[in-house]
C-alpha positions in Angstrom: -15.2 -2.3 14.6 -12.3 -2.2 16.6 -13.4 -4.8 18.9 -14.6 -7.3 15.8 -10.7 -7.3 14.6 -9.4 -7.9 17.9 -11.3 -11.1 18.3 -10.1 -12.2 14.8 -6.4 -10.8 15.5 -4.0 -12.5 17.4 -3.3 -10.7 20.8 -1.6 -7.5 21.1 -1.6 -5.6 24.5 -1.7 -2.5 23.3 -4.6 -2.8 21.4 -6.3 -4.4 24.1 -5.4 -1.5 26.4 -6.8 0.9 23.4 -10.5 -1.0 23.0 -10.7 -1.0 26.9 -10.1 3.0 27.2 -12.3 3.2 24.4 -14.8 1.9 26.3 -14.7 3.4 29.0 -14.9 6.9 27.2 -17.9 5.7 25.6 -19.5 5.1 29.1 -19.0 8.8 29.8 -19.8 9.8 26.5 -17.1 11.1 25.2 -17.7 9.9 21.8 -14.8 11.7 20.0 -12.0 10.0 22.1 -13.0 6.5 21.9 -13.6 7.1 17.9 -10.1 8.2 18.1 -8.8 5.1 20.2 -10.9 2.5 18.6 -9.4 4.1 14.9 -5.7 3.4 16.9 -6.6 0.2 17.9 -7.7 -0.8 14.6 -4.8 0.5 13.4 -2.5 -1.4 15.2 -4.3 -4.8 14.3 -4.1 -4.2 10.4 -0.6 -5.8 11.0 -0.5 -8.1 13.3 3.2 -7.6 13.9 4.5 -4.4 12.0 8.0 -6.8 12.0 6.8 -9.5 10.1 5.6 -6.8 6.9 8.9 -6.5 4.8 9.9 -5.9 1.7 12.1 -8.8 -0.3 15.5 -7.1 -1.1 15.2 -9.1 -4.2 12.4 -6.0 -5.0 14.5 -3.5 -4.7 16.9 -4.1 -8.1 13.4 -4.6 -9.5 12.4 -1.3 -9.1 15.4 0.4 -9.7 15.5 -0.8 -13.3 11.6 -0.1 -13.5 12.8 3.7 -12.5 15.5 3.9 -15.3 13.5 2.4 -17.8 10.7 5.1 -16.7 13.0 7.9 -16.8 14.4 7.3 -20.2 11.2 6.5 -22.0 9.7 9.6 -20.6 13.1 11.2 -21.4 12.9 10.1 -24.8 9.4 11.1 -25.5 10.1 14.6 -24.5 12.5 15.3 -27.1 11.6 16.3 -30.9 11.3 14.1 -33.3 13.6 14.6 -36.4 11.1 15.1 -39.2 12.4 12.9 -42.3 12.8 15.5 -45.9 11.5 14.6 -48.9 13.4 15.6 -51.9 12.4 15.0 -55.0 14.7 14.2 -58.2 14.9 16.8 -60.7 15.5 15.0 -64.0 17.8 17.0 -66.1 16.5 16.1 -70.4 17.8 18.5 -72.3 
């Protein structure tokens, strides 16, 4: 699977380095290690360049206010509702 992405990917030396040790442990069957290189490998091609994956810093005020609203709608529904009396009018005919 490993080697698919590559092809696809552009090129990154360290995955290429990864794919080749992998198979080269698969030649001596040593499955387990090139399982575990060809999962690094992939790993390292799910972003091309780890650089280029950033968050806007236009997101961050964003969440902040998501948060508070969060935290005072949960803070709100946590507290007891005041339950409402109903008195009724005692009319006084003498």
């Amino acid at each position: 699977f490993a080697a698919i992405k590559y092809n696809a990917a552009p090129p990154n030396e360290e995955a290429r380095q990864l794919i080749e040790k992998a198979k080269s442990e698969l030649e001596q069957s040593n499955y387990v290690e090139a399982i575990n290189l060809s999962s690094r490998a992939t790993g390292l091609l799910s972003f091309s360049n780890a650089e280029q994956f950033s968050v806007p810093s236009a997101v961050y005020p964003l969440l902040g206010v998501i948060a508070v609203v969060a935290f005072f709608r949960y803070k709100k529904s946590r507290q007891p509702e005041k339950q409402k009396l109903r008195v009724e009018k005692i009319n006084f005919k003498g």
